[in-house]
C-alpha positions as CSV (number, residue, x, y, z in Angstrom):
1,X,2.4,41.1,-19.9
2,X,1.9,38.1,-22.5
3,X,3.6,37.0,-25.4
4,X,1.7,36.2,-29.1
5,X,1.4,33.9,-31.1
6,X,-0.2,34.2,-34.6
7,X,-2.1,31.5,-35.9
8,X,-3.8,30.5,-39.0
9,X,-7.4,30.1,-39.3
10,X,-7.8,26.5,-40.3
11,X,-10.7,27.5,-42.2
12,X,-10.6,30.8,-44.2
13,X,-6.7,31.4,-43.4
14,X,-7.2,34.4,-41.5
15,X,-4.3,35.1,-39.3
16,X,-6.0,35.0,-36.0
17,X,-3.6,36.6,-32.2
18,X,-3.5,33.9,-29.3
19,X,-2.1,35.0,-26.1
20,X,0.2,33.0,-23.6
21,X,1.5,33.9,-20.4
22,X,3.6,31.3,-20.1
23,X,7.5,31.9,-20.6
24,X,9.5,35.2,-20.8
25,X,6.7,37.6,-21.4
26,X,7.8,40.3,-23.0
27,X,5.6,40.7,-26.1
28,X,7.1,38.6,-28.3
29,X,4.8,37.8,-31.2
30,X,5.6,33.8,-33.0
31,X,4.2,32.0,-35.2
32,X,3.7,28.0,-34.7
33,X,6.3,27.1,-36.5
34,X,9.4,29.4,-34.5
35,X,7.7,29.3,-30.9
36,X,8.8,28.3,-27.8
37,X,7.6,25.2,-26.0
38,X,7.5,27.7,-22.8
39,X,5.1,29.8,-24.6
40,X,3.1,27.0,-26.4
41,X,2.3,25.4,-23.4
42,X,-0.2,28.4,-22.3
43,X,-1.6,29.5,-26.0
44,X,-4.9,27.9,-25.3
45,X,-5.3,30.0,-22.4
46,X,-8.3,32.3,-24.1
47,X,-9.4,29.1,-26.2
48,X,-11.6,28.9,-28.6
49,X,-10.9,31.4,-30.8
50,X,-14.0,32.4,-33.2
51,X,-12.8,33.8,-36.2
52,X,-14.6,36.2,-38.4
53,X,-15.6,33.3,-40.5
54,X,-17.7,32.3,-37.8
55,X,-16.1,29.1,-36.9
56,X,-13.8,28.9,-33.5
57,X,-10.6,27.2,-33.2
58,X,-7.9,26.8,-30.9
59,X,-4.2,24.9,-31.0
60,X,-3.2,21.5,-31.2
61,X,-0.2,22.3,-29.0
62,X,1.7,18.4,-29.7
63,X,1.5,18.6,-33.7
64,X,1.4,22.8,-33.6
65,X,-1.4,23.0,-35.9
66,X,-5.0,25.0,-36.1
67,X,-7.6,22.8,-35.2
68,X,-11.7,23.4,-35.2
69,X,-13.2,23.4,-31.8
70,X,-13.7,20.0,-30.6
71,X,-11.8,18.4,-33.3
């Protein structure tokens, strides 16, 4: 099992699923705002996500924030 957290795409805004398996796991979803350090520590665990937009992304996991690959 995993836990969810939803994250905005930095560039279009699309709402984008990360998973973590990190924590509880019991398929919580969060948002970076109301997650648990626990479950923030593993979110970029399938990193970089690509977005539909065609850019790919992953999480700033200190400042809890989209950021492009790379960045």
């Amino acid at each position: 099992m995993y836990d969810s957290v939803m994250v905005n795409c930095p560039n279009c805004g699309e709402e984008r699923e990360f998973q973590s398996k990190s924590g509880d796991c019991f398929l919580e979803v969060y948002t970076l705002e109301n997650c648990p350090d626990d479950v923030m520590a593993n979110v970029n665990r399938h990193s970089p996500c690509k977005c539909d937009c065609g850019i790919e992304f992953e999480v700033d996991i200190e400042n809890r924030k989209a950021i492009l690959r790379g960045a």
